[in-house]
N, C-alpha and C positions, 0 to 999 in steps of 0.2 A: 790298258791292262799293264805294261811294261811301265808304264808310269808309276802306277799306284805300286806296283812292288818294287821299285827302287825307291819311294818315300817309306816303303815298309823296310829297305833293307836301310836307308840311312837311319830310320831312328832308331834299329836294333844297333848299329854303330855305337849312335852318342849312346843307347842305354850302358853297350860292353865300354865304353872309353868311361863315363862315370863311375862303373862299376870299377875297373882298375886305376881309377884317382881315389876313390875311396879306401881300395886295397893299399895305400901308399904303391902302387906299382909303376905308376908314371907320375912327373913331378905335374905341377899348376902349368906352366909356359906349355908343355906338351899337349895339356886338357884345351887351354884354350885354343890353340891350333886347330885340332881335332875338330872342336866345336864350331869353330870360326869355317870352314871347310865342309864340314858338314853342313851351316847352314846356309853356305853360299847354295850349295847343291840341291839341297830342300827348296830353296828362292825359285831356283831355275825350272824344276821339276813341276814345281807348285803353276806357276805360269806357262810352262807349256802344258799341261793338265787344262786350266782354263782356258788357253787358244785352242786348245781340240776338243775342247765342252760345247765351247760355241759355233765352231765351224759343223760340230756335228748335228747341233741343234738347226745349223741352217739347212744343213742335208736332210733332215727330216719334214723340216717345211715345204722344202721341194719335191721331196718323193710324195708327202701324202696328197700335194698338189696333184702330183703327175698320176695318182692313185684315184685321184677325185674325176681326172678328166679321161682318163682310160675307161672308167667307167659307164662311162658312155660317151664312146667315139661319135655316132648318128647325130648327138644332140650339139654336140661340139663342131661337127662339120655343119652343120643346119645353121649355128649362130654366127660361124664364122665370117667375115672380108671375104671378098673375093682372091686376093692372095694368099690368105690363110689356106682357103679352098683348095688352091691352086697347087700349096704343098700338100696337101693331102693328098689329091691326085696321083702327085710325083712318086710320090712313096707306094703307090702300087698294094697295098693290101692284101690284095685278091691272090697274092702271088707270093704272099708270108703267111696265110692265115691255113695254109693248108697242113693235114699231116700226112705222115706216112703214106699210104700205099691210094690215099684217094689223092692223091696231087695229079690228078689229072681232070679232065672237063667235067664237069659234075658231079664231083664229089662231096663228100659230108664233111662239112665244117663241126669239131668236137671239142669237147672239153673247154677250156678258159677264153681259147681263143673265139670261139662261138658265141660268148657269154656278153665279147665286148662290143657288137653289134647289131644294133637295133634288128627286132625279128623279120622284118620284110628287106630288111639285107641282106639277111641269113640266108632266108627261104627265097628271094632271088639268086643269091650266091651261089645256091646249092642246085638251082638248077638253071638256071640262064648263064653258063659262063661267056663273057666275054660282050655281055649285052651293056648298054649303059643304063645306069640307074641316074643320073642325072645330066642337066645341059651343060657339056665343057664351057666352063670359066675362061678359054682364052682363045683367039681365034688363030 
């Protein structure tokens, strides 16, 4: 956004610097200065525009990645390596997925958070805390 309106305020420049080489109000040597300066500035503006076109086009591919696989956590831990598993493990779930005033042993798993694991996770979750749903990955 800061981009685009500083390529919007240089070209309102060359417009007013032409406009007053037309008015005879500044000589030729001064316009092309101007001009020359100007479009050093439009170069530079212009390519960092494109490095942040593309760098955000790669943050996009990540997120809707990481959007794809949020989507279903269960299916994702089910296909996983046994290492992959292992950080899943690590991270603890059970102990982020909680809100407010149920964060305690059997409580209701709500809203988004509920949404991103499989129903017999759920419905274990909510009522077996602290049981395992599967066989530890590491001895």
């Amino acid at each position: 956004m800061i981009l685009t309106r500083k390529l919007a305020r240089l070209a309102d420049e060359r417009r007013k610097l032409l406009l007053a080489f037309y008015a005879n109000a500044i000589p030729l040597e001064l316009l092309k200065v101007g001009q020359h300066r100007i479009s050093r500035e439009e170069q530079a503006a212009r390519s960092e525009l494109d490095v942040s076109e593309a760098d955000l086009e790669g943050w996009q591919d990540v997120l809707s990645m990481a959007i794809r696989l949020a989507g279903n956590c269960h299916a994702a831990y089910l296909k996983a390596r046994p290492s992959v598993r292992r950080r899943f493990n690590e991270g603890r779930p059970r102990s982020r997925l909680r809100e407010g005033p149920e964060d305690r042993p059997g409580g209701v798993l709500r809203g988004v958070r509920a949404s991103l694991l499989s129903p017999e996770f759920a419905a274990a979750e909510s009522g077996r805390e602290g049981t395992l749903l599967h066989k530890p990955t590491c001895q």
